[in-house]
C-alpha positions in Angstrom: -1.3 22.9 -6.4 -3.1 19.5 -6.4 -0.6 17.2 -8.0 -2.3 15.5 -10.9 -5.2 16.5 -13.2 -6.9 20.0 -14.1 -7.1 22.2 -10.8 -10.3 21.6 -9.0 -11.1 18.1 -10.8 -10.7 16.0 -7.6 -7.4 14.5 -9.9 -5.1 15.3 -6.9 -7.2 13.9 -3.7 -5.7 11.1 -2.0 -5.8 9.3 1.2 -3.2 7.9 3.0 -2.0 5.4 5.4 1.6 5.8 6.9 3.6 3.0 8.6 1.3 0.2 9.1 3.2 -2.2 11.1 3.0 -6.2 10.2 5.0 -9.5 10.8 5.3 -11.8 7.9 7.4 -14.6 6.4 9.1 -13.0 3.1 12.4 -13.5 1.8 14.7 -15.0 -0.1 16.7 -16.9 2.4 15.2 -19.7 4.4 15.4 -18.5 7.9 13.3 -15.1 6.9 10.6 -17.2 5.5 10.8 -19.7 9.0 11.4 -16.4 11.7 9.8 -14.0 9.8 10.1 -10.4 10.6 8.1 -6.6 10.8 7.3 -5.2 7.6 6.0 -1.2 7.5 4.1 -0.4 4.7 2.5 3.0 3.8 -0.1 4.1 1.0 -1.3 6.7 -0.4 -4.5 5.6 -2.8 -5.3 8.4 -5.3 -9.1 9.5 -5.8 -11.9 12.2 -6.5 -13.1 13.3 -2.8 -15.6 15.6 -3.7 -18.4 13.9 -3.1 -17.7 12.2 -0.2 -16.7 15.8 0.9 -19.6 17.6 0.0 -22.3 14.4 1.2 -20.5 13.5 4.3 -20.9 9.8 2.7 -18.6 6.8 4.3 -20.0 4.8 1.2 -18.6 7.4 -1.3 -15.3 7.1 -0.3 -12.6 4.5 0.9 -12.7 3.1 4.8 -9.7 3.5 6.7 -10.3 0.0 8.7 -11.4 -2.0 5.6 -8.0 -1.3 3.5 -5.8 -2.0 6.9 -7.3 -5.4 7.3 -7.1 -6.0 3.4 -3.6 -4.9 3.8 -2.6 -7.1 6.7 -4.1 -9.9 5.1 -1.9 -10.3 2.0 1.7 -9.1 4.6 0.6 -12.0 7.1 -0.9 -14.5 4.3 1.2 -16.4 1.8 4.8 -16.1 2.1 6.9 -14.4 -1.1 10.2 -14.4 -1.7 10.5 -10.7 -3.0 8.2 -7.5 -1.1 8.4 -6.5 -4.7 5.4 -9.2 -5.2 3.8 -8.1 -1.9 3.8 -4.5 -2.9 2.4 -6.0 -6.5 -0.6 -8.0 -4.4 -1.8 -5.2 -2.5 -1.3 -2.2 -5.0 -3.8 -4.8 -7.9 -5.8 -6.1 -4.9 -7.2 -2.1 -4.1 -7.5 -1.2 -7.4 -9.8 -3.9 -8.1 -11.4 -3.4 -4.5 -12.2 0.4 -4.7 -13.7 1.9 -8.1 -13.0 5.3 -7.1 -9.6 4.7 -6.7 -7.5 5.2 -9.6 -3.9 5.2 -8.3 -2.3 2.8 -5.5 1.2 4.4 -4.3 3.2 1.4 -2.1 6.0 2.0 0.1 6.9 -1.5 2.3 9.9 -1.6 4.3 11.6 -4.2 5.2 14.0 -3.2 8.5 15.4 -6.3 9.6 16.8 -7.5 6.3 19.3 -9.8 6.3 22.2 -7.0 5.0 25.7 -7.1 6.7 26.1 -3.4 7.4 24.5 -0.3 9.3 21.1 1.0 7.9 18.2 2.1 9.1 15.8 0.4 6.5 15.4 -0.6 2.8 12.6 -1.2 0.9 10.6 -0.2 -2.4 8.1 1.8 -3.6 5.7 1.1 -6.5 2.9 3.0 -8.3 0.0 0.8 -9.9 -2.9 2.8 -11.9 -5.6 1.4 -13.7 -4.0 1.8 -16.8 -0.9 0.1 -15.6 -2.2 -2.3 -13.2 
């Protein structure tokens, strides 16, 4: 089963990018946005890989290294107070980047937030498409 589309129409290709690991400045509270802290964020960028496939074409598809360092750009640029707005910037920032893709999945992480309790992580996940982008 491919996920999405018609079987075969290159509807359920993705690529993917799992726990890129960042220090930024977002938060709420004004000692996250003065220490900062790691963020993890993970992608999966939905798009037709047949051709890319069958050419064996870097220009027909998405580089690896260029969406990382579009990636750590926006975590380690401008401070936000919400990841929700991070997740936002980088989801619209790859659509518009990268024609063939056609869906942006987000998932950022945030393990040092400033809970009181036990937890592992928290965090959001977002899907952008270029109908709702």
């Amino acid at each position: 089963m491919l996920g999405c589309g018609e079987e075969g129409d290159g509807m359920g290709d993705s690529i993917f990018i799992r726990n890129m690991e960042f220090y930024g400045y977002h938060g709420v509270y004004p000692e996250e946005r003065r220490l900062g802290q790691k963020f993890i964020i993970s992608l999966s960028l939905g798009c037709d890989l047949r051709a890319a496939g069958r050419m064996d074409d870097l220009t027909l598809t998405v580089d690896y290294g260029d969406v990382y360092n579009r990636v750590k750009a926006i975590v380690e640029g401008r401070p936000r107070k919400l990841v929700e707005a991070v997740a936002e910037e980088i989801a619209n920032h790859l659509l518009r980047s990268y024609p063939i893709v056609h869906t942006v999945t987000v998932h950022l992480e945030k393990p040092a937030a400033p809970i009181s309790g036990i937890f592992e992580t928290v965090g959001i996940e977002l899907v952008r498409s270029r109908v709702n982008s």
